[in-house]
N, C-alpha and C positions, 0 to 999 in steps of 0.2 A: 504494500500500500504506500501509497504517497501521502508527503508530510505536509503536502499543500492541503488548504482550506478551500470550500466550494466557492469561496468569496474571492479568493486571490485571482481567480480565473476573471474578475470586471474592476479592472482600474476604472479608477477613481478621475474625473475629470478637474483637470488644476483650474484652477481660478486665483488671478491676482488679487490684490486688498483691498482696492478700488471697487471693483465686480463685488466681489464679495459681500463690500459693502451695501453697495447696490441691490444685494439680492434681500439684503437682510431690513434695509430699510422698503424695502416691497417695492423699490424701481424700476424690478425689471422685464416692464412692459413690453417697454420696445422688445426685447429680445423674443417674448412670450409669441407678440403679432410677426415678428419676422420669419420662427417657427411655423407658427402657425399658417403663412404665405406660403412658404415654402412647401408644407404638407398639400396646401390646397392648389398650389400647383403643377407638382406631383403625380396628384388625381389625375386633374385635367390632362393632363398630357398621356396617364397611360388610359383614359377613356376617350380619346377626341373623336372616335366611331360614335361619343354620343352626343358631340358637340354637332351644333345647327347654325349657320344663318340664315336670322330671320329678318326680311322687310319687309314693310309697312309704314303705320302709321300710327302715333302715339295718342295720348287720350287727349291731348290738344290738336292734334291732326297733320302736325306738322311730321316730312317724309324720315321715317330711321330708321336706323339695322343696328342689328343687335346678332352676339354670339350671347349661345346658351348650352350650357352643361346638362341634358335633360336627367331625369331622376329616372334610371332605370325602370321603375313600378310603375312611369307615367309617359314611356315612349310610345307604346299601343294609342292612350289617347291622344297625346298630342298630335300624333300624326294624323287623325282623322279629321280636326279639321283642315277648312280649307279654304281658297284665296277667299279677302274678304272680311274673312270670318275675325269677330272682336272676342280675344281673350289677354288675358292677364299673362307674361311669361312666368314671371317671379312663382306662377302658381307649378311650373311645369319642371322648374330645375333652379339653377345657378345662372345670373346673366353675367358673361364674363366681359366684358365689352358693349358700349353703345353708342352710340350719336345719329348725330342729321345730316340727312346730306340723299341721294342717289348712290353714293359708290364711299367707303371705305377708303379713309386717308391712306395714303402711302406709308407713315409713320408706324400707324395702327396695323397694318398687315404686315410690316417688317417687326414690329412686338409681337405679335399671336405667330409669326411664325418661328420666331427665334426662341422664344418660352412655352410653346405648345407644340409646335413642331405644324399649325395647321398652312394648308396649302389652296382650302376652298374657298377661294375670293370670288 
């Protein structure tokens, strides 16, 4: 038998005094949401078979596209409707991207495709 402990097999992550500090006075937000970014985009890039865009027209009526992350359990419905047709996305997934316009800045499809890997413009 080995004289190691089941514990020795997960170092410990260093932290300077600063950090430290930081975590201790409960500041460490930022790092929490940068996590937490990085998790959620992650997702999105190993599902972008459920990523969409959608255009239309907002509930002011002005013309916008939008990418969305649909929720698995709600890809059946979403897909049935159809041109036209008024729903809510937010009800259907994750909107990961939006604005106005007819076409998708040049900016915005050079971000979704370097951080998502998407290619459907």
């Amino acid at each position: 038998m080995s004289d190691k402990k089941f514990t020795d097999k997960f170092s410990k992550k260093k932290t300077d005094k600063k950090e430290e500090e930081e975590i201790i006075a409960g500041d460490s937000s930022s790092s929490l949401k940068r996590d937490k970014n990085n998790f959620t985009d992650h997702i999105i890039r190993s599902r972008n078979d459920m990523c969409y865009k959608v255009m239309g027209r907002d509930s002011t009526g002005r013309v916008a596209w939008y990418f969305i992350l649909l929720d698995k359990d709600k890809k059946d419905q979403f897909m049935q409707h159809k041109k036209g047709d008024s729903y809510d996305l937010a009800d259907y997934g994750k909107i990961i991207a939006s604005g106005y316009g007819e076409e998708v800045p040049e900016d915005v499809k050079e971000m979704l495709k370097e951080k998502y890997g998407f290619d459907n413009f």
